[in-house]
C-alpha positions as CSV (number, residue, x, y, z in Angstrom):
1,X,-24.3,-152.2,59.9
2,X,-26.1,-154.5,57.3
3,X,-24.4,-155.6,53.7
4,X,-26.5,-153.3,52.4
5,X,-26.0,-150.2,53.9
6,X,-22.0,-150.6,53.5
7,X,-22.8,-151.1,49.4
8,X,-25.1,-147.8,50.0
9,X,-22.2,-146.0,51.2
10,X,-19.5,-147.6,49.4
11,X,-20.4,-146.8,45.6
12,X,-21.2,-143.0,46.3
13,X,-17.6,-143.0,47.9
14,X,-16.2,-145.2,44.9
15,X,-18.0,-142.9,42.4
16,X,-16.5,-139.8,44.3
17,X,-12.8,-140.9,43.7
18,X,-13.3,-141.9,40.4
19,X,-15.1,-138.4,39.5
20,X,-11.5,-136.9,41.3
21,X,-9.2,-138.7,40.1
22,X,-11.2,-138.2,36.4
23,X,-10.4,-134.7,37.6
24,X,-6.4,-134.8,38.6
25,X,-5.6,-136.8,35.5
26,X,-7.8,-134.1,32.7
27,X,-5.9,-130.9,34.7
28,X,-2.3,-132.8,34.5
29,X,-2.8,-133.6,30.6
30,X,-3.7,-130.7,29.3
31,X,-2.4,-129.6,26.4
32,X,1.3,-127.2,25.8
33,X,1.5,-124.6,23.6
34,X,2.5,-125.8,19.9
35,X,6.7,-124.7,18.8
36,X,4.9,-122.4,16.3
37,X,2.7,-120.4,18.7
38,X,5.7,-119.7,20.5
39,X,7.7,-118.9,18.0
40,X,5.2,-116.5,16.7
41,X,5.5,-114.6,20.2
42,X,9.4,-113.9,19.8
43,X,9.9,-110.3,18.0
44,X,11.5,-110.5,14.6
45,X,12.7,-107.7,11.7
46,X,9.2,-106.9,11.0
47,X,7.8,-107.3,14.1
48,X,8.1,-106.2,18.1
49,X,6.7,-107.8,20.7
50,X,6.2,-107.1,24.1
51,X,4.3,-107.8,27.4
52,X,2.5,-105.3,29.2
53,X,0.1,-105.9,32.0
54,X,-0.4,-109.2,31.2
55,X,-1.0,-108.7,27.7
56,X,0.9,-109.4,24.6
57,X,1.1,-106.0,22.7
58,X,2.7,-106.6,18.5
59,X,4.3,-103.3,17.1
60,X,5.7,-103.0,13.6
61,X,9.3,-103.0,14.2
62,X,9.8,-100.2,11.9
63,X,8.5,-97.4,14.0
64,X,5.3,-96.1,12.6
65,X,4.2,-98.0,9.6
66,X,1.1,-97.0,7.8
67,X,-1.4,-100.6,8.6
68,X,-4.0,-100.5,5.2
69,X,-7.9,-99.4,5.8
70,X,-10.1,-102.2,6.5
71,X,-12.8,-102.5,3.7
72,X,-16.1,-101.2,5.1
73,X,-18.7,-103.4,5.8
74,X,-21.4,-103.9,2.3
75,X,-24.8,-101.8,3.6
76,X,-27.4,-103.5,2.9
């Protein structure tokens, strides 16, 4: 096998691991959830909250409160 075609194979191989381990190290840094997100997911006075299918569900804590009407949108 000539010089050459060892270089032809060798920097496609080299280009490979670098691409993968580009890969490994970007999936093992990613970033945590902040203190105050999850804070904000722990129920409270005002507020329950629960999991449910996979979802987070927020209910007022105080059984049925009345939420305010959302303006309606200005026709044009």
């Amino acid at each position: 096998m000539t010089r050459l075609a060892k270089l032809a194979l060798l920097i496609p191989l080299l280009l490979v691991l670098a691409l993968a381990g580009g890969i490994l190290y970007w999936n093992a840094s990613t970033l945590q959830p902040a203190p105050e997100a999850l804070a904000a997911l722990q129920s409270d006075a005002e507020v329950r909250v629960a999991q449910s299918d996979g979802l987070i569900v927020f209910q007022p804590a105080a059984g049925n409160a009345a939420t305010p009407a959302m303006p309606s949108a200005a026709r044009c």
